[in-house]
C-alpha positions in Angstrom: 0.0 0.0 0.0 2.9 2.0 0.4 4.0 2.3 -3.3 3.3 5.6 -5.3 3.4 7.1 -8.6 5.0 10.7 -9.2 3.7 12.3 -12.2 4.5 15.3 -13.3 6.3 16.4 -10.5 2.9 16.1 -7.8 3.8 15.9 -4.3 0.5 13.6 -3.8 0.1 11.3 -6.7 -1.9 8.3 -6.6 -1.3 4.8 -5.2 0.0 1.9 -7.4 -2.2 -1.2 -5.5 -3.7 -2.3 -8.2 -3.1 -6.3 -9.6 -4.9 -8.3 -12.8 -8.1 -9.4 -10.8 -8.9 -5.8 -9.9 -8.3 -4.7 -13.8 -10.8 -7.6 -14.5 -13.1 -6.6 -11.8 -12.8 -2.7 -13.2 -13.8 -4.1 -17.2 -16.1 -6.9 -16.6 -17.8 -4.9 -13.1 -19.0 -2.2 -16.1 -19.7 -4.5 -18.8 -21.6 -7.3 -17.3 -24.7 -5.1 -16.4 -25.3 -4.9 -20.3 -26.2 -8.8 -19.9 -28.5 -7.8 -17.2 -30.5 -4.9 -19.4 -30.0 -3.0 -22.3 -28.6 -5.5 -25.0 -32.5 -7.3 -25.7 -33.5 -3.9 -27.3 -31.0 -5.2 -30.1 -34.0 -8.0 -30.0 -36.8 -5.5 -30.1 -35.0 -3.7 -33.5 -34.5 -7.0 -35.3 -36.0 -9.9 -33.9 -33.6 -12.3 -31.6 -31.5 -14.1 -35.0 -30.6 -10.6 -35.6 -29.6 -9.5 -31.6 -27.6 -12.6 -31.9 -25.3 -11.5 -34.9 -25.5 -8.3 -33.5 -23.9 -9.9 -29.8 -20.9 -11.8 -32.3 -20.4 -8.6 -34.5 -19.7 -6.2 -31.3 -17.8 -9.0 -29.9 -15.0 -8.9 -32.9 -15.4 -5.2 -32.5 -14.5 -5.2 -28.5 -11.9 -8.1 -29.1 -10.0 -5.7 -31.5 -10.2 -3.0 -29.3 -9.1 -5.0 -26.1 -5.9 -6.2 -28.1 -5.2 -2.3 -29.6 -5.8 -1.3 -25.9 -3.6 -3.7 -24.1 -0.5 -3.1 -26.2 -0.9 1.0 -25.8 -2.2 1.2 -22.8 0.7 -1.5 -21.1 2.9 1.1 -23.1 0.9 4.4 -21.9 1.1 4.0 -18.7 -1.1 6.7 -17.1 -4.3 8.3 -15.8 -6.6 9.1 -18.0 -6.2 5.6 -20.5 -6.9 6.6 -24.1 -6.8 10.5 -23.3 -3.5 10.0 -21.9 -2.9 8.1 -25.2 -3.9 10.6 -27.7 -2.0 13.6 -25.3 1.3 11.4 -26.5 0.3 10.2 -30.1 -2.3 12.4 -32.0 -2.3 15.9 -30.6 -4.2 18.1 -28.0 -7.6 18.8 -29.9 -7.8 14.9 -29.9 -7.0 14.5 -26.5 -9.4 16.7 -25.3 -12.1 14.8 -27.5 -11.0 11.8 -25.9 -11.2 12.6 -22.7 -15.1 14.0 -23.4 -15.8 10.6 -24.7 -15.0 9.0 -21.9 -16.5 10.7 -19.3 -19.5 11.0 -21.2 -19.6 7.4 -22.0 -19.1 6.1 -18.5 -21.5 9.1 -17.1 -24.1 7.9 -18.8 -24.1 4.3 -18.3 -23.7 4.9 -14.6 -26.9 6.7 -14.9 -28.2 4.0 -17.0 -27.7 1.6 -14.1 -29.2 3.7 -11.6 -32.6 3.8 -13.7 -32.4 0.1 -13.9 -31.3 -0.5 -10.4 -34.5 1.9 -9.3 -36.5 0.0 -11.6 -36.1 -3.2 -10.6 -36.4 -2.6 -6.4 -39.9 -0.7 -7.6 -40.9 -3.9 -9.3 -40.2 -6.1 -6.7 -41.6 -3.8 -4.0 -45.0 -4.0 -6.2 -44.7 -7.9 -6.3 -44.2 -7.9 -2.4 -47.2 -5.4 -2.4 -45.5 -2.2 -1.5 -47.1 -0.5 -4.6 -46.3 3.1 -2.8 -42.3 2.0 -3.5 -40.8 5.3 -5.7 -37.5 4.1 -7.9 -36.1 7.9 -7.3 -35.0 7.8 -3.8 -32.8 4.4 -4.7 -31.2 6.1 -7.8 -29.6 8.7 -5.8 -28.5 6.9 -2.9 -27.3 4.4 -5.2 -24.8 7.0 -6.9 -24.2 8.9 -3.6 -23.4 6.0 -1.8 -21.0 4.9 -4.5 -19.6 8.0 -5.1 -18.5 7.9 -0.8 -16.8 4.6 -2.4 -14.6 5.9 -4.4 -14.3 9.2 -2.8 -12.6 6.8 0.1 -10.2 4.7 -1.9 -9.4 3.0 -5.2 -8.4 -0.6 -3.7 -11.7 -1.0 -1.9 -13.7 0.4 -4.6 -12.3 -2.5 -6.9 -12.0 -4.9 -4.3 -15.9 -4.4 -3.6 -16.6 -4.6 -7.5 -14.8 -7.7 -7.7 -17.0 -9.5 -5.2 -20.1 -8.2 -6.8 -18.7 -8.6 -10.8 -17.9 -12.7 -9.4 -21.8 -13.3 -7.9 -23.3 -11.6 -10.9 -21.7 -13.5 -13.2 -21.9 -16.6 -11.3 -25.5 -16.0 -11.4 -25.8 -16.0 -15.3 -24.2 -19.3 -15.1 -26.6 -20.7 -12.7 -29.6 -19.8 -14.6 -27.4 -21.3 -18.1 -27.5 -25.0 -16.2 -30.9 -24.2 -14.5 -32.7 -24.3 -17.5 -31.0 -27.0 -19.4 -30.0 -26.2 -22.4 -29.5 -29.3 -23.5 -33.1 -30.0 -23.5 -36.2 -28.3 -25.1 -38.2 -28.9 -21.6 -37.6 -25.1 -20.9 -36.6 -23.3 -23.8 -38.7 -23.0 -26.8 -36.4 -21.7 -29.3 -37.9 -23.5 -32.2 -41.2 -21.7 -31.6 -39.3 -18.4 -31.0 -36.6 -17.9 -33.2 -38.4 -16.6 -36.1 -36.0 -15.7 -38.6 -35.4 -11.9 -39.2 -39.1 -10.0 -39.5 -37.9 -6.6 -40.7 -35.3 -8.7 -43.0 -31.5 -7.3 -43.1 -32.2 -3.9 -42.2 -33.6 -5.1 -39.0 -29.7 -6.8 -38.7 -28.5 -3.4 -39.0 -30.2 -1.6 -36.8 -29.9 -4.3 -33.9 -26.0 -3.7 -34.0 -26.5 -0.4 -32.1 -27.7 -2.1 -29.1 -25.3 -5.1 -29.5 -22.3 -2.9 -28.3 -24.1 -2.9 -24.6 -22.8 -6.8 -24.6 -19.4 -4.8 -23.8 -19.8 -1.1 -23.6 -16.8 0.0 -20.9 -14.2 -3.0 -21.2 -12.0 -0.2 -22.5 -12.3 1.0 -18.9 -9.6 -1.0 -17.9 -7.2 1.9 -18.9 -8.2 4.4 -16.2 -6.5 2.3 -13.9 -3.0 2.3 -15.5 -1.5 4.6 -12.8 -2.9 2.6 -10.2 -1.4 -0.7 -11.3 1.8 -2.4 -9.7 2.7 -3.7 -13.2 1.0 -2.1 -15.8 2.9 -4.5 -18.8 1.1 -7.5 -17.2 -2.1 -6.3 -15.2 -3.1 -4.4 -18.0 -3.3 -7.0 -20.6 -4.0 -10.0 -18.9 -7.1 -8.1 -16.8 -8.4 -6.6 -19.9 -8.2 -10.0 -22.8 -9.5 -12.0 -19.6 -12.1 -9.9 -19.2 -13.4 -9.8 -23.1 -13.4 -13.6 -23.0 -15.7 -13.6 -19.6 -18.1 -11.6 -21.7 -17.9 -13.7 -24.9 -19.0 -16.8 -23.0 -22.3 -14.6 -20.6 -23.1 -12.9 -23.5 -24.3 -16.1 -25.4 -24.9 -17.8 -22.8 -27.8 -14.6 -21.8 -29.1 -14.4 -25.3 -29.3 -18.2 -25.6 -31.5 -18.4 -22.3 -33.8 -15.1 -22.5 -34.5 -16.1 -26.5 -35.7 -19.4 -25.2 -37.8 -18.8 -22.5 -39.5 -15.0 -23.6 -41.3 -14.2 -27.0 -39.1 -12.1 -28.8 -41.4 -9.2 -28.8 -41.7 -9.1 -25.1 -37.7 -9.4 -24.6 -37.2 -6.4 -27.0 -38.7 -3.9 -24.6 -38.1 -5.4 -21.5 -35.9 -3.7 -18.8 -34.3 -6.7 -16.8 -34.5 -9.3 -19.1 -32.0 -11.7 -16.9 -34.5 -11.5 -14.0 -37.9 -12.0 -16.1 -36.0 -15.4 -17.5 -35.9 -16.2 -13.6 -39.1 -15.3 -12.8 -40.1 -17.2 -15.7 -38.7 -20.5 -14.6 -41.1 -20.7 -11.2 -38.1 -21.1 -9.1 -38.3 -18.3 -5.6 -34.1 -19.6 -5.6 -33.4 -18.6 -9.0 -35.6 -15.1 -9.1 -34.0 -14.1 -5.4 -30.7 -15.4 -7.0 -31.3 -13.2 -10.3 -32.7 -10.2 -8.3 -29.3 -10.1 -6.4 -27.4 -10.3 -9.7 -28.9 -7.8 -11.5 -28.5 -5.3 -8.4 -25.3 -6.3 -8.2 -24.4 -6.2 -11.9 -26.0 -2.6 -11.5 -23.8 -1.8 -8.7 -20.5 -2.9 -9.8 -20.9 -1.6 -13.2 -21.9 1.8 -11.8 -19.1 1.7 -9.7 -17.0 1.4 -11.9 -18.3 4.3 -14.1 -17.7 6.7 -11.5 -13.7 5.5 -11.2 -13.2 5.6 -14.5 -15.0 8.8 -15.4 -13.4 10.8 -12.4 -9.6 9.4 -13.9 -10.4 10.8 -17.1 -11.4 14.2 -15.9 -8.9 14.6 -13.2 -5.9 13.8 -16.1 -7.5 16.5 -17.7 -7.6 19.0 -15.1 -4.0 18.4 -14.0 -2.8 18.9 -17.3 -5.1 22.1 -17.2 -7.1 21.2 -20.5 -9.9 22.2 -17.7 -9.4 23.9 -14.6 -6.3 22.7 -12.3 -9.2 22.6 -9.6 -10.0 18.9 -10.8 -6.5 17.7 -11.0 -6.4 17.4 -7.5 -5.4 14.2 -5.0 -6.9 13.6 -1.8 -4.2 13.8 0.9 -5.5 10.9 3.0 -7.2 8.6 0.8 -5.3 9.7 -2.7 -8.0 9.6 -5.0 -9.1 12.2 -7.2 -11.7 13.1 -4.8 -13.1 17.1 -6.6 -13.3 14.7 -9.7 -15.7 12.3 -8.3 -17.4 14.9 -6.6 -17.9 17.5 -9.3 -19.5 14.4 -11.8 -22.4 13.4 -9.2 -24.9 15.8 -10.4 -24.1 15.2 -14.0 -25.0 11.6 -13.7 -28.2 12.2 -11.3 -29.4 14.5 -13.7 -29.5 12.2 -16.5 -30.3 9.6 -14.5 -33.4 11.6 -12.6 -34.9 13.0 -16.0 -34.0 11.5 -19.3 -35.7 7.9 -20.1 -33.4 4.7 -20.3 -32.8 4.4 -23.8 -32.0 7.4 -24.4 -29.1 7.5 -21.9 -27.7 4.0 -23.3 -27.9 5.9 -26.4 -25.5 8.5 -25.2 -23.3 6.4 -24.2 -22.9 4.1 -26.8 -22.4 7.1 -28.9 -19.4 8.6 -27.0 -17.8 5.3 -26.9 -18.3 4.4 -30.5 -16.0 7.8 -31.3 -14.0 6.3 -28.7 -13.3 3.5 -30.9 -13.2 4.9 -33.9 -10.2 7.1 -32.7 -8.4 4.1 -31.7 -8.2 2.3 -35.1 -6.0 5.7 -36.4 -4.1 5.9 -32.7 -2.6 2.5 -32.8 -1.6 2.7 -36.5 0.2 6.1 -35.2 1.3 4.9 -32.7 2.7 1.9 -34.9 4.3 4.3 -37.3 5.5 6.8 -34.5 7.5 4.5 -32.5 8.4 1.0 -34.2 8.7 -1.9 -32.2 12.2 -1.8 -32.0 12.0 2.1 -30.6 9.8 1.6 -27.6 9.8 -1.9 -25.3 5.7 -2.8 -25.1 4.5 -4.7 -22.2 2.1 -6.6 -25.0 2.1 -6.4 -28.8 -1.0 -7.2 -30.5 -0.7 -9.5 -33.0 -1.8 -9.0 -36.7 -1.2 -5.4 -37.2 -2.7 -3.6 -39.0 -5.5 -5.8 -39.5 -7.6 -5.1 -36.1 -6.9 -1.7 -36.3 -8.7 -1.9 -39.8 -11.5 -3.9 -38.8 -12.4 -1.9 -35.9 -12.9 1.0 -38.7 -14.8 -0.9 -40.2 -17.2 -2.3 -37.6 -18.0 1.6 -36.2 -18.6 2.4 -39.4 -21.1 0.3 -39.9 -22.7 0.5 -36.4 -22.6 4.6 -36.9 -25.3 3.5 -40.2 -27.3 1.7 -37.1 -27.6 4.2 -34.4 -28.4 6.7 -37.2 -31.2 4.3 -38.3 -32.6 4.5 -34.8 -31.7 7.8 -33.7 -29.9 10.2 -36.0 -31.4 13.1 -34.4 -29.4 12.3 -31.2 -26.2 11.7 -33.5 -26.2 14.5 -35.1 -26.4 16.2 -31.5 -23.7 14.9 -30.0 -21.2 15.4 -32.8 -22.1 19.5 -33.3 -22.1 19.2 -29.2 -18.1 17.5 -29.5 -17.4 20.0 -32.8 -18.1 23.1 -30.5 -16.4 21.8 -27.4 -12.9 21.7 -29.7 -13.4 25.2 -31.1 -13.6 26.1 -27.3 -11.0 24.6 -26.1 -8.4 25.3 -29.5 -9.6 29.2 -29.2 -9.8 29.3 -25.3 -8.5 26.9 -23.1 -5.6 25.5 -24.6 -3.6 28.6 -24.0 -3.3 27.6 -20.2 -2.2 24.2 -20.8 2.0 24.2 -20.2 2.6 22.2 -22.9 6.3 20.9 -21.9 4.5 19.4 -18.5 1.7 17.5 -20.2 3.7 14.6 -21.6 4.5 12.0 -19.1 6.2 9.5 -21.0 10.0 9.6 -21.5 10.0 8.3 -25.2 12.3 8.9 -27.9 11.7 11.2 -30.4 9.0 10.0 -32.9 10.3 8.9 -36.2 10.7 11.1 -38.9 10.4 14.1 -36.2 
């Protein structure tokens, strides 16, 4: 507990605690609440054949971008993960970008699972007959309580979402044998699986919801500065943790599709616990009630670590006010971080309807990964193999990198198919927010002090 980080020259920097089950914990803690909700509107766009190809598709997507990730982030080694990455390889307009991205995208999938998380005590207060049961007052204490979390400490914040990321997904593989899937006793899939009713399109449009199988394992990179040894944690949490969702993924969509008719599943909000209820068991739905909560939890934990790293890099390399770069002197977190993104996230979650928010989100994380498919091949270019040691090197270059350009592409076409209105939004709201900051702010940043790493000078520079 005694190791620390200096960088760039703070007195108080944060604490290097941080091994591979707590990087797995950090990615699979956000992701696995997308089993729990969000991912069977994919169902609702396209019919469940199509919310299975989309699951596969965003699962090559996510695979490439844990294997980009892993090499530059075990090489980046830093707050802030993939703003960190552009500050060193693209430029400063990028950076910023990034960093907005991030924070949006984790912001609003932490409100996301404070909606569900409200939702779901409200329906089983109204099953116990406590129909007076409000799903408000539990959204805020949720984020309140978990923003004390990680106000407190890093190592317990993870620590907790590793116990609660372990039950949750052991829970998914409870109901998987429950229901016997080797059987058709339970699941009906030969009465439900009826092809693809709005044909190909429908394909297409269920690939926006498909990324909630995974949305955040690229969260893994916040904790970089907090790891003991960032050229091993860092890889090994994050490709361990994209297999763990592979496997719950299908495992989810193979046991909702059976046991729900597909046009119930594609507007439900806690698909996971209707299977349960489904199956007559009090075990299993009290076993499924707990998961989902703490799927909720853990993920929205997670959010809140992730998106306060991201804009406390950012303040202490004064692309916003210095205010934020701040560390706690007793618990050495970035504590006006955390504190300052509360009402951001209770505001969305308070006020704007569920799909909506996982909208949001999946839109600042799809620029997210669109950004990395040019940063890697930079970065590639920038500083060879033989220039910089790597802690992982992904194999197949450039051939993720390509793919993953390809893949947001396509899923851009989707979301736009579904809501282009929102879409078009965001990017005029990211397009003035880099006129801002190239015509205003970026005159305060010191721009000697904001690079970290101590790397050779780029080739052909």
């Amino acid at each position: 507990m005694s190791q620390t980080t200096v960088v760039h020259g703070e007195k108080i920097s944060l604490l290097r605690v941080l091994g591979p089950a707590h990087i797995w914990a950090l990615g699979v803690g956000i992701v696995l609440v997308g089993e729990y909700m969000g991912w069977n509107f994919a169902v609702g766009k396209g019919g469940a054949i199509a919310a299975l190809i989309a699951c596969w598709f965003a699962g090559l997507l996510y695979t490439c971008v844990a294997m980009i990730d892993s090499e530059v982030t075990s090489t980046v080694a830093a707050a802030g993960g993939q703003y960190a990455q552009a500050k060193h390889i693209v430029g400063p307009v990028m950076a910023f970008n990034v960093g907005l991205y991030l924070v949006f995208a984790y912001t609003m999938l932490e409100a996301a699972n404070a909606i569900t998380l409200g939702y779901l005590v409200q329906t089983v207060g109204s099953m116990a007959g406590f129909e007076n049961v409000h799903d408000k007052p539990f959204i805020v204490l949720t984020i309140m309580f978990l923003a004390w979390l990680n106000y407190r400490g890093v190592y317990a914040t993870l620590t907790f979402n590793l116990v609660l990321t372990a039950i949750a997904f052991v829970a998914i593989i409870i109901l998987f044998a429950w229901v016997r899937p080797w059987s058709t006793e339970m699941l009906k899939h030969s009465d439900l699986l009826n092809g693809l009713p709005y044909g190909f399109i429908g394909v297409i449009a269920s690939l926006h919801f498909g990324l909630w199988y995974y949305l955040g394992i690229e969260g893994t990179c916040q904790a970089a500065e907090e790891v003991r040894s960032p050229a091993r944690s860092l890889p090994l949490g994050t490709m361990s943790g994209i297999i763990t969702l592979l496997l719950a993924a299908t495992m989810t969509w193979y046991v909702c599709t059976g046991l729900m008719p597909w046009e119930y599943l594609g507007q439900a909000i806690t698909p996971l616990f209707d299977a349960a209820r489904l199956t007559d068991s009090k075990l299993l739905m009290i076993l499924l009630f707990v998961g989902t909560m703490f799927s909720t939890m853990a993920s929205a934990n997670g959010c809140i670590n992730d998106a306060s790293r991201a804009w406390f890099s950012m303040g202490r390399d004064r692309y916003l006010p210095t205010w934020f770069g701040a560390v706690h002197p007793k618990n050495r977190t970035p504590f006006r971080s955390i504190v300052f993104l509360v009402p951001v996230a209770l505001i969305f979650a308070y006020f704007a309807p569920l799909d909506q928010v996982i909208t949001f989100s999946i839109l600042s994380g799809l620029l997210g990964y669109t950004y990395m498919s040019f940063n890697v091949i930079m970065f590639r270019k920038k500083w060879p193999l033989d220039r910089i040691k790597r802690g992982y090197i992904h194999p197949f270059h450039p051939l993720p990198a390509l793919v993953l350009l390809l893949l947001c592409s396509v899923t851009y076409f989707a979301v736009f198919l579904g809501y282009g209105t929102q879409l078009v939004a965001m990017m005029l709201f990211f397009a003035v927010a880099s006129i801002w900051f190239h015509f205003h702010r970026y005159r305060f940043v010191r721009r000697g002090d904001q690079f970290s790493m101590q790397w050779p000078r780029p080739v052909g520079y």
